[in-house]
Jmol script that loads the backbone (N, CA, C; Angstrom):
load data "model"
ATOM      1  N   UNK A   1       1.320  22.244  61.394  1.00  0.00           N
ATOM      2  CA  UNK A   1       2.470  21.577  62.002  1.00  0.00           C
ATOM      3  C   UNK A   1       2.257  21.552  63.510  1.00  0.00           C
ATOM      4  N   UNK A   2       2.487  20.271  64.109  1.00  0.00           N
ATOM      5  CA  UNK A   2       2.472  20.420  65.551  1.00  0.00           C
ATOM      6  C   UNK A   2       3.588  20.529  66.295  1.00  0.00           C
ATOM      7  N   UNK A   3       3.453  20.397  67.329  1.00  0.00           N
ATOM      8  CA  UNK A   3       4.853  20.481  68.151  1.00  0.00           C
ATOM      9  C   UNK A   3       6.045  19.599  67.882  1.00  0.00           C
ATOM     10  N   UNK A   4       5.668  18.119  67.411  1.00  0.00           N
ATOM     11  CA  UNK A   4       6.575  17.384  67.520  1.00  0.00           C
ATOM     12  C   UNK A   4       7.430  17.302  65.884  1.00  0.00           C
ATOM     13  N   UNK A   5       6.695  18.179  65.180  1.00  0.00           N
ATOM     14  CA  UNK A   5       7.014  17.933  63.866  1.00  0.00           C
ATOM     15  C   UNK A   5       7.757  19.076  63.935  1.00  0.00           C
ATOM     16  N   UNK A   6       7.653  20.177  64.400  1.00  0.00           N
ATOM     17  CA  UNK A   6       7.914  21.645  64.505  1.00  0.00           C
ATOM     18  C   UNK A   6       9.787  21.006  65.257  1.00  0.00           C
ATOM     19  N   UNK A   7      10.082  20.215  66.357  1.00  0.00           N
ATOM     20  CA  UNK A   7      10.968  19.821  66.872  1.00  0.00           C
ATOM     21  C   UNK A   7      12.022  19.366  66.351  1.00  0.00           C
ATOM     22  N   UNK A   8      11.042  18.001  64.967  1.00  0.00           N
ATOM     23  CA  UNK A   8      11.896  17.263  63.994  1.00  0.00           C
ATOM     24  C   UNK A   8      12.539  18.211  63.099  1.00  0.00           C
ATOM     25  N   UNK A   9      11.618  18.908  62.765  1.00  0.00           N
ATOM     26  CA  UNK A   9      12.121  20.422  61.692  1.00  0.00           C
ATOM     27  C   UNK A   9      13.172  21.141  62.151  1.00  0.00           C
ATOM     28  N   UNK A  10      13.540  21.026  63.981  1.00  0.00           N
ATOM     29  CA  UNK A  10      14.444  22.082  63.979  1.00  0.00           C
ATOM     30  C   UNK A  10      15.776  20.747  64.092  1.00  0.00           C
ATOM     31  N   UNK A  11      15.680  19.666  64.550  1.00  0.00           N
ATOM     32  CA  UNK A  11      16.361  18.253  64.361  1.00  0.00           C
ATOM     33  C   UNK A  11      17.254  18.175  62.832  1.00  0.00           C
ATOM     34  N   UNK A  12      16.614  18.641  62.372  1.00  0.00           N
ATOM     35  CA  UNK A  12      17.028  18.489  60.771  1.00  0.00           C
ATOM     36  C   UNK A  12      17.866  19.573  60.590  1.00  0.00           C
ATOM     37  N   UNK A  13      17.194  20.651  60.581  1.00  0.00           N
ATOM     38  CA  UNK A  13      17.893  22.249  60.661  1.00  0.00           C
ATOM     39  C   UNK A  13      19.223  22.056  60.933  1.00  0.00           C
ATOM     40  N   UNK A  14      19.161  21.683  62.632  1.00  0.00           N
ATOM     41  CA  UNK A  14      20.650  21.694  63.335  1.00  0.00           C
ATOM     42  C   UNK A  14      21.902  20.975  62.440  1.00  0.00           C
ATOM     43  N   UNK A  15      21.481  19.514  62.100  1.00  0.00           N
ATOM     44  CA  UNK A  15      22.168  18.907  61.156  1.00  0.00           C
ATOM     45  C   UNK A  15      22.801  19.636  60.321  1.00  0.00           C
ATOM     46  N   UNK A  16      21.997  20.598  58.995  1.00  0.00           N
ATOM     47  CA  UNK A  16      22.203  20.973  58.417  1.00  0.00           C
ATOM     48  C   UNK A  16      23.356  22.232  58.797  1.00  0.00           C
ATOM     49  N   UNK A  17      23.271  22.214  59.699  1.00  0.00           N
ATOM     50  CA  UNK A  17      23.996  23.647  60.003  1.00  0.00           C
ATOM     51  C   UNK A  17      25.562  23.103  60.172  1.00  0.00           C
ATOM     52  N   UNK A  18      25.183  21.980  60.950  1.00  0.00           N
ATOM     53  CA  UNK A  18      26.622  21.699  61.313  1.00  0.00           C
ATOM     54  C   UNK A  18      27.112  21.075  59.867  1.00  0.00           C
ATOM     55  N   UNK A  19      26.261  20.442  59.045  1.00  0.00           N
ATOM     56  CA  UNK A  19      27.023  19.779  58.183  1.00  0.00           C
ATOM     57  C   UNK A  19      27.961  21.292  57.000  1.00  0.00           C
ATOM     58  N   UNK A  20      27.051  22.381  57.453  1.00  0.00           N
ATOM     59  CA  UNK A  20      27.538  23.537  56.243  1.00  0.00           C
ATOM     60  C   UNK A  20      28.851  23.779  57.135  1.00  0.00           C
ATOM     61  N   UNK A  21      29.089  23.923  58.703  1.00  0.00           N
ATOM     62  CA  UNK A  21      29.691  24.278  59.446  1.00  0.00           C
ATOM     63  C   UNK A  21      31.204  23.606  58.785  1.00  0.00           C
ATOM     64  N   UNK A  22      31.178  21.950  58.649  1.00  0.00           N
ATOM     65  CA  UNK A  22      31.638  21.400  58.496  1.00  0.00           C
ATOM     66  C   UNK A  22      32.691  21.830  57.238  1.00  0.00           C
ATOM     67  N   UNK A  23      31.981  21.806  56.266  1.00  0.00           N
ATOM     68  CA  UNK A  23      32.381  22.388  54.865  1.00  0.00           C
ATOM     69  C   UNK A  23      33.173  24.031  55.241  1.00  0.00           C
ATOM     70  N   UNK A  24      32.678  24.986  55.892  1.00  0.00           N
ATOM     71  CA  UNK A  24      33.895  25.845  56.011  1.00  0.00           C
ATOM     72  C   UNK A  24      34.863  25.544  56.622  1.00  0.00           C
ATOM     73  N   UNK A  25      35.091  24.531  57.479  1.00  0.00           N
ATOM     74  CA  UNK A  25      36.161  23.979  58.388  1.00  0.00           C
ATOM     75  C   UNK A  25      37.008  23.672  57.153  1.00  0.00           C
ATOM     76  N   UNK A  26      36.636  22.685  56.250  1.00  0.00           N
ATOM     77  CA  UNK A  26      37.219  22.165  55.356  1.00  0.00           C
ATOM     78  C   UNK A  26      38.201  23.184  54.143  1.00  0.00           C
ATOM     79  N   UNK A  27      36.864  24.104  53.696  1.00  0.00           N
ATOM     80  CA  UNK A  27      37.322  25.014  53.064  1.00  0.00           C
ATOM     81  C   UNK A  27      38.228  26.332  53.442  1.00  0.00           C
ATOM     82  N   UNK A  28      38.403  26.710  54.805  1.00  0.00           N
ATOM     83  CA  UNK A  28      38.804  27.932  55.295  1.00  0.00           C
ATOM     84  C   UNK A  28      40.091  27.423  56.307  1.00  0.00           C
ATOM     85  N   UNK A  29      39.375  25.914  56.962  1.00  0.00           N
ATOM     86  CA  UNK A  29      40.693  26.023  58.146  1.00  0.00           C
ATOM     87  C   UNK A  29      39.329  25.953  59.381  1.00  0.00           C
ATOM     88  N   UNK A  30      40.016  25.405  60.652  1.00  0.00           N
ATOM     89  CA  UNK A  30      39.302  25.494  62.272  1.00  0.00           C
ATOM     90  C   UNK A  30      39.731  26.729  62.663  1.00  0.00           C
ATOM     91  N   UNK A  31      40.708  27.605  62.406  1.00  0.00           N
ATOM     92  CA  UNK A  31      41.228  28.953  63.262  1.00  0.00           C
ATOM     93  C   UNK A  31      40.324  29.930  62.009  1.00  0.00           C
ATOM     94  N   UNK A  32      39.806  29.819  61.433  1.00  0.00           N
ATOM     95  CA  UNK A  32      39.163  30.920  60.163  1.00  0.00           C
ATOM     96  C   UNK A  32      38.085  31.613  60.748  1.00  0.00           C
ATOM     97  N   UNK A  33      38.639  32.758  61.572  1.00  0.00           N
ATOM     98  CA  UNK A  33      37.410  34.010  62.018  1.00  0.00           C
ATOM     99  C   UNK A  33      36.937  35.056  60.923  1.00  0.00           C
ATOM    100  N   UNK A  34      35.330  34.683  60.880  1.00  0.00           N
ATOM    101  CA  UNK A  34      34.512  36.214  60.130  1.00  0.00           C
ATOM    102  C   UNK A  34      33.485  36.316  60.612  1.00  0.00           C
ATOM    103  N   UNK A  35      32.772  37.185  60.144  1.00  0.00           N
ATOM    104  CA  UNK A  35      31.555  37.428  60.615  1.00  0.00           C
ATOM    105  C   UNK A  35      31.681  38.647  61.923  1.00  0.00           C
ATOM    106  N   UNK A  36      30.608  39.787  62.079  1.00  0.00           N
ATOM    107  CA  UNK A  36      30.629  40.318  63.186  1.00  0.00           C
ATOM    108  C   UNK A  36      31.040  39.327  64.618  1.00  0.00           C
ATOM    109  N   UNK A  37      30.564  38.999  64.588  1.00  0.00           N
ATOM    110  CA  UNK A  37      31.195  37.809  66.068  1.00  0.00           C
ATOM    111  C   UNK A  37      32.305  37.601  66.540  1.00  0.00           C
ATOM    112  N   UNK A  38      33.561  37.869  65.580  1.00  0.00           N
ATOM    113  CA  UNK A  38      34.848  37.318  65.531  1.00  0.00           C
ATOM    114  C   UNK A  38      34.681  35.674  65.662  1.00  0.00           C
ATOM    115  N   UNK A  39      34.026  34.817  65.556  1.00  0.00           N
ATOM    116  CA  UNK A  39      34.141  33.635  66.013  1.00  0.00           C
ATOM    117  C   UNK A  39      35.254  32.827  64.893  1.00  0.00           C
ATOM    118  N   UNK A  40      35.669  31.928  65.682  1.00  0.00           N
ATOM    119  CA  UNK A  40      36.729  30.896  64.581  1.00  0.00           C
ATOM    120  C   UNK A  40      35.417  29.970  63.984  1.00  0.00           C
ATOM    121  N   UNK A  41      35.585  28.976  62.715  1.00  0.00           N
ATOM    122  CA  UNK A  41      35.555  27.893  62.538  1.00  0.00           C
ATOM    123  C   UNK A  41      34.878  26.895  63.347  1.00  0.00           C
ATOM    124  N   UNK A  42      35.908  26.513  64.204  1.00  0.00           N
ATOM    125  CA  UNK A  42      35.892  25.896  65.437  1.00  0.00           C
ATOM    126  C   UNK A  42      34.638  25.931  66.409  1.00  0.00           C
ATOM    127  N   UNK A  43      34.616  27.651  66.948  1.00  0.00           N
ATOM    128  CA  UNK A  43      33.870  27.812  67.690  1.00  0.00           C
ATOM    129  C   UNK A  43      32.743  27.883  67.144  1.00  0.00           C
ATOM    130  N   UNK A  44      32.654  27.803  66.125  1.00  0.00           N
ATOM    131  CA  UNK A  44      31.026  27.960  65.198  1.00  0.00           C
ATOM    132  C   UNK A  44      30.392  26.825  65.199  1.00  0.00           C
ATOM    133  N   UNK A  45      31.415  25.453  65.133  1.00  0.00           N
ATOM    134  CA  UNK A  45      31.008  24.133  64.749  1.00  0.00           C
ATOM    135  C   UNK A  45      30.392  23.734  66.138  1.00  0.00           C
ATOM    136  N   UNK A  46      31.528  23.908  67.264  1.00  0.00           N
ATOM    137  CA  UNK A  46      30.793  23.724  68.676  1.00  0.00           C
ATOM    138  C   UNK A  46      29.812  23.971  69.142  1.00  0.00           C
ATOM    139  N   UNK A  47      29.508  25.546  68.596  1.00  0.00           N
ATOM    140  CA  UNK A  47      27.824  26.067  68.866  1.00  0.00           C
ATOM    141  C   UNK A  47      26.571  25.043  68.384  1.00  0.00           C
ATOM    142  N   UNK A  48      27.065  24.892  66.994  1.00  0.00           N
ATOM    143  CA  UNK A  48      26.314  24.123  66.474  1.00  0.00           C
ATOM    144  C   UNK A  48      25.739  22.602  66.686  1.00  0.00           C
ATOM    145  N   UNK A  49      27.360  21.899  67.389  1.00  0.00           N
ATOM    146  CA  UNK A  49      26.789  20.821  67.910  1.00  0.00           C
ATOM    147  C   UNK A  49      26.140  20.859  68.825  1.00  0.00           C
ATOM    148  N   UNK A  50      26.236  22.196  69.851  1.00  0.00           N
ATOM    149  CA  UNK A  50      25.558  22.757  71.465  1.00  0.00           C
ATOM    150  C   UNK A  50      24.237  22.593  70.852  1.00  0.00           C
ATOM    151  N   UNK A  51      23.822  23.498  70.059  1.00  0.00           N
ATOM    152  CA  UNK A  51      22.505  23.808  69.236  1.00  0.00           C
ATOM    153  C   UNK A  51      21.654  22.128  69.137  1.00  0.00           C
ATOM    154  N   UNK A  52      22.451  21.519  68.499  1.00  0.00           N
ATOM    155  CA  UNK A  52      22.062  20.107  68.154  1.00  0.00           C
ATOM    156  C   UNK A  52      21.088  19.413  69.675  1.00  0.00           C
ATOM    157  N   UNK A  53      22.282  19.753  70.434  1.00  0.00           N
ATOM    158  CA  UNK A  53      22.130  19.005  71.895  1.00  0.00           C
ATOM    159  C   UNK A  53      21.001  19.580  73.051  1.00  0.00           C
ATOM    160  N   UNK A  54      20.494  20.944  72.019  1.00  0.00           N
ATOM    161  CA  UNK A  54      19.868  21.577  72.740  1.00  0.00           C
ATOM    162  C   UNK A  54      18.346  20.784  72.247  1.00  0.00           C
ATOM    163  N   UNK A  55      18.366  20.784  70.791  1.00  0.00           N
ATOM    164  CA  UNK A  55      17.033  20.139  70.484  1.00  0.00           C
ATOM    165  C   UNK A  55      16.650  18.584  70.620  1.00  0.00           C
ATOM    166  N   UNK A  56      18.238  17.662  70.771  1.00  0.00           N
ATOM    167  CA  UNK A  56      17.735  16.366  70.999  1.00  0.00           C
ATOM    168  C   UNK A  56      18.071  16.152  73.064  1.00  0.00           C
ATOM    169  N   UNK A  57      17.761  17.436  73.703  1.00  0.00           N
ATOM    170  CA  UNK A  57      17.195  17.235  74.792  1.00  0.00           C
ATOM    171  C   UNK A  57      15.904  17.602  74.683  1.00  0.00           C
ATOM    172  N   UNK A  58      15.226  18.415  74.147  1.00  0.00           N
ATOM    173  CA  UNK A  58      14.195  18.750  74.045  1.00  0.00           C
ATOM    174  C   UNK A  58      13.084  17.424  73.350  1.00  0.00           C
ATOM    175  N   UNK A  59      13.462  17.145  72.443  1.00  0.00           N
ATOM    176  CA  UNK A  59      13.114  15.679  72.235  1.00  0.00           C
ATOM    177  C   UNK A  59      12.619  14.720  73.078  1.00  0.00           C
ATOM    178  N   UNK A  60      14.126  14.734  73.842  1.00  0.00           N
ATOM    179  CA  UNK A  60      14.000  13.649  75.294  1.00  0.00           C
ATOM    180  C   UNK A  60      12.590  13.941  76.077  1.00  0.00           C
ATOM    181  N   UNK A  61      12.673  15.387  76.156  1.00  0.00           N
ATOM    182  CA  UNK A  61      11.351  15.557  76.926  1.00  0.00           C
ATOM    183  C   UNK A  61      10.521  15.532  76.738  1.00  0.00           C
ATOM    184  N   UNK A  62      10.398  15.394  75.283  1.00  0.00           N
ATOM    185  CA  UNK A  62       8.897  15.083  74.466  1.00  0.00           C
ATOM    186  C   UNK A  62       9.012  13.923  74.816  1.00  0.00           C
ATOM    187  N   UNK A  63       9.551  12.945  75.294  1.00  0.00           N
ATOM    188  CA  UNK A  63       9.329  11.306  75.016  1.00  0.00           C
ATOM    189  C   UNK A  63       9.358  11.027  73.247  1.00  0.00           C
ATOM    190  N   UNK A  64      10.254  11.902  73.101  1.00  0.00           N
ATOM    191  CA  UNK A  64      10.409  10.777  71.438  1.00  0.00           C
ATOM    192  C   UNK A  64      11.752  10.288  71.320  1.00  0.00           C
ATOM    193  N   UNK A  65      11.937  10.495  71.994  1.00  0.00           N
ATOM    194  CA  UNK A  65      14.211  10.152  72.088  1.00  0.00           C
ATOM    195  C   UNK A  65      14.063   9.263  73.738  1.00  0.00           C
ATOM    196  N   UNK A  66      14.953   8.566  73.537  1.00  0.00           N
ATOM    197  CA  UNK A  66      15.019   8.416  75.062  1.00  0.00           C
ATOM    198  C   UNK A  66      15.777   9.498  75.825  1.00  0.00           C
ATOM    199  N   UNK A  67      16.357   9.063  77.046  1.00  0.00           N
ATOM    200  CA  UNK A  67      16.881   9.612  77.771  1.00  0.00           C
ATOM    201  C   UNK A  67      18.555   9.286  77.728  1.00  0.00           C
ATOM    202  N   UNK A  68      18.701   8.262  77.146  1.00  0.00           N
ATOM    203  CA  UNK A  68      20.384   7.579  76.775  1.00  0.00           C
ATOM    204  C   UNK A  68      20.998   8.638  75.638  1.00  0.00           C
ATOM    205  N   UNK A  69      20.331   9.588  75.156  1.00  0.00           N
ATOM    206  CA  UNK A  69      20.821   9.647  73.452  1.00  0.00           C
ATOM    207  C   UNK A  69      22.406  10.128  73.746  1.00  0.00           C
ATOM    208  N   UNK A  70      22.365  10.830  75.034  1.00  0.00           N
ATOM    209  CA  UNK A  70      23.861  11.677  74.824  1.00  0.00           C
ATOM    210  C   UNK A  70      24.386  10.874  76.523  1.00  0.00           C
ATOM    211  N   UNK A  71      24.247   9.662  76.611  1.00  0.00           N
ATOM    212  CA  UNK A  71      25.086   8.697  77.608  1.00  0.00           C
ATOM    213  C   UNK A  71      25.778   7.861  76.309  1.00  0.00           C
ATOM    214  N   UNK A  72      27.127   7.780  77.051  1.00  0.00           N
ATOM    215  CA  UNK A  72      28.724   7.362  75.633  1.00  0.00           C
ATOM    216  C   UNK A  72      27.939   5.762  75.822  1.00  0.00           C
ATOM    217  N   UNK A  73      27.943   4.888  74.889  1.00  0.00           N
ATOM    218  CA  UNK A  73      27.531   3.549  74.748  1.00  0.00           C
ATOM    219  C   UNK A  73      28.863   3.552  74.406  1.00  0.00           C
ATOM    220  N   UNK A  74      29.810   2.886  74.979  1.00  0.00           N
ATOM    221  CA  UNK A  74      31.230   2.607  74.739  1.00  0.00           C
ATOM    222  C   UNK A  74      31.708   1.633  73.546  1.00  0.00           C
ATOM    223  N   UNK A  75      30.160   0.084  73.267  1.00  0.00           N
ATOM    224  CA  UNK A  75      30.601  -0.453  72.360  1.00  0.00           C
ATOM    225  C   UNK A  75      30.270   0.239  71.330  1.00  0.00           C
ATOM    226  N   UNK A  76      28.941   0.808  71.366  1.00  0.00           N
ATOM    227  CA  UNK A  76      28.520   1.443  69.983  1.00  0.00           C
ATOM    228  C   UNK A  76      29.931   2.286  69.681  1.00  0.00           C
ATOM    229  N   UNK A  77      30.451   3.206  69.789  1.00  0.00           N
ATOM    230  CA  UNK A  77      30.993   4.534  70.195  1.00  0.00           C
ATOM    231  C   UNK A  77      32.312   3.695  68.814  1.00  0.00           C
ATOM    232  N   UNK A  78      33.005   2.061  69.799  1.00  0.00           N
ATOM    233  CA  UNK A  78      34.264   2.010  69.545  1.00  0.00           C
ATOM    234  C   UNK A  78      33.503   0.705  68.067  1.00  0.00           C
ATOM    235  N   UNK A  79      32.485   0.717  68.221  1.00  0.00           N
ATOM    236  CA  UNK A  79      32.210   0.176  66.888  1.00  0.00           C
ATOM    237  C   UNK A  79      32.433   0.951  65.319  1.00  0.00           C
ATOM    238  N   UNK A  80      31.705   2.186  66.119  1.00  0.00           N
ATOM    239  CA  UNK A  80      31.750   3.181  64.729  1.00  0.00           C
ATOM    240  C   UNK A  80      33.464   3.318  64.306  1.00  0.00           C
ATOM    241  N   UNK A  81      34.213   4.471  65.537  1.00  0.00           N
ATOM    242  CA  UNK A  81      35.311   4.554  65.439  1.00  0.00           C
ATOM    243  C   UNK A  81      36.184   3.035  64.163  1.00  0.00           C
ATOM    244  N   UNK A  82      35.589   2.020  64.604  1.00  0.00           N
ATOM    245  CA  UNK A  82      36.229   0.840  63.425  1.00  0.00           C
ATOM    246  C   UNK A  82      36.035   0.655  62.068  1.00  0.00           C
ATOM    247  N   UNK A  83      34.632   0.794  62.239  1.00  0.00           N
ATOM    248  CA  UNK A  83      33.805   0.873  60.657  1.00  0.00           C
ATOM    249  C   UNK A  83      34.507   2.412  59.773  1.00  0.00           C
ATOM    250  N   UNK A  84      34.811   3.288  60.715  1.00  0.00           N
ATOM    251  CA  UNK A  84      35.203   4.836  59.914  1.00  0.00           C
ATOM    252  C   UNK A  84      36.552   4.440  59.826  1.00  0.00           C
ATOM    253  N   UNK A  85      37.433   3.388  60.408  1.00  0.00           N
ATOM    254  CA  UNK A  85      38.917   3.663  59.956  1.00  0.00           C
ATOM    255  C   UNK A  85      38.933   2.228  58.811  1.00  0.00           C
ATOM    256  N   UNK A  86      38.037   1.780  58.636  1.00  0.00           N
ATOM    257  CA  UNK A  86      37.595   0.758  57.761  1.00  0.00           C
ATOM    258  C   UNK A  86      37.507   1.355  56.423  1.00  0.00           C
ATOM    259  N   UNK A  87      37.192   2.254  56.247  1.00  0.00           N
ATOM    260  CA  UNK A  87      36.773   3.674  55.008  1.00  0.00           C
ATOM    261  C   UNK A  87      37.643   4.157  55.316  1.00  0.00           C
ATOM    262  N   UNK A  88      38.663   4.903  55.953  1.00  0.00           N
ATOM    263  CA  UNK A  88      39.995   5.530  55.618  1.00  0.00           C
ATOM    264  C   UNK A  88      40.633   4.840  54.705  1.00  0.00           C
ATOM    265  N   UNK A  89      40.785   3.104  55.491  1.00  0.00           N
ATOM    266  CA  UNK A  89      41.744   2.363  54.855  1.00  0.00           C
ATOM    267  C   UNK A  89      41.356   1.869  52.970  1.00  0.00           C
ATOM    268  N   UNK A  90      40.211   2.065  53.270  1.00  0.00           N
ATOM    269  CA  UNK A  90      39.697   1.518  51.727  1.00  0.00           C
ATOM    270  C   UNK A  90      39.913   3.110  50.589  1.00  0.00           C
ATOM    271  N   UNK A  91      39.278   4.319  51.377  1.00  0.00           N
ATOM    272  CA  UNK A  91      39.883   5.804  50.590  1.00  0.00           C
ATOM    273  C   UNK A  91      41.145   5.494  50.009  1.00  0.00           C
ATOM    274  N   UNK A  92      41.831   5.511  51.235  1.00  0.00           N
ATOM    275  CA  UNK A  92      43.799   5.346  50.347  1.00  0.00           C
ATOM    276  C   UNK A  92      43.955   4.271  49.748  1.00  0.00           C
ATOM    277  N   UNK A  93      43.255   2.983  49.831  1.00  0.00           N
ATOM    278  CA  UNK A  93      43.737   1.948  48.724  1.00  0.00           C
ATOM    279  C   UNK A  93      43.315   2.741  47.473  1.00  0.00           C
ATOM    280  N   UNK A  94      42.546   2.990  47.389  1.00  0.00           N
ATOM    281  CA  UNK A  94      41.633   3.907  45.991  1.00  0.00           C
ATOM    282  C   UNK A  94      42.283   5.011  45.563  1.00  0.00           C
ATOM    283  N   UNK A  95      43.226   5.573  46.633  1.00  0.00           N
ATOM    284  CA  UNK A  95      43.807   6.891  45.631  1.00  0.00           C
ATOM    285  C   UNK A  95      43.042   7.951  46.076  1.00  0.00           C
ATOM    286  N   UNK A  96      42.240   7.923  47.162  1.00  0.00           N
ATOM    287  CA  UNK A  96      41.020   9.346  47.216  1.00  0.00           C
ATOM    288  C   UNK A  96      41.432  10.251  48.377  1.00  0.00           C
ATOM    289  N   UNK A  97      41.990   9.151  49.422  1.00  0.00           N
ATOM    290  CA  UNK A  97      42.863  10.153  50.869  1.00  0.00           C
ATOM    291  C   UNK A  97      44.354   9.643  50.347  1.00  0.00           C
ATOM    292  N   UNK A  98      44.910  10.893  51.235  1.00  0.00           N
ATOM    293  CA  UNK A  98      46.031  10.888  50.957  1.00  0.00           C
ATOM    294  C   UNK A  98      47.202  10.585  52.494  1.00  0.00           C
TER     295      UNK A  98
END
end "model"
wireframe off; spacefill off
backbone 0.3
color backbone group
């Protein structure tokens, strides 16, 4: 494994962490402290996105990301925001959100 694969590997990792992060939010609550740490929920998920931001700067400096990844693209940003309340609205026609 080289460096840049070794990078993607931890790229992936981070994901994963936050996405498990995610799932105790869901399951426990954002105020839900355990672990030696005392940490909440919350503060676990934040680390994690920190974590994230730590490896897609590191990226940047490899030259495999640009340098934009974490500058707000305002249309992209308020595009998504539309497409995700696009899927809210279709969940509750369906009966799945409430």
């Amino acid at each position: 494994m080289n460096r840049f694969e070794h990078l993607i590997t931890k790229l992936s990792e981070e994901c994963a962490e936050i996405s498990q992060q995610c799932s105790k939010v869901l399951c426990f609550g954002l105020g839900d402290v355990y672990g030696p740490e005392g940490l909440s929920n919350l503060e676990r998920l934040v680390g994690e996105i920190r974590d994230l931001q730590g490896v897609l700067e590191m990226l940047e400096d490899e030259n495999v990301l640009p340098r934009v990844v974490w500058v707000r693209d305002a249309k992209a940003v308020e595009a998504k925001k539309v497409k995700v309340e696009h899927y809210i609205s279709y969940a509750r026609s369906r009966g799945t959100l409430i």
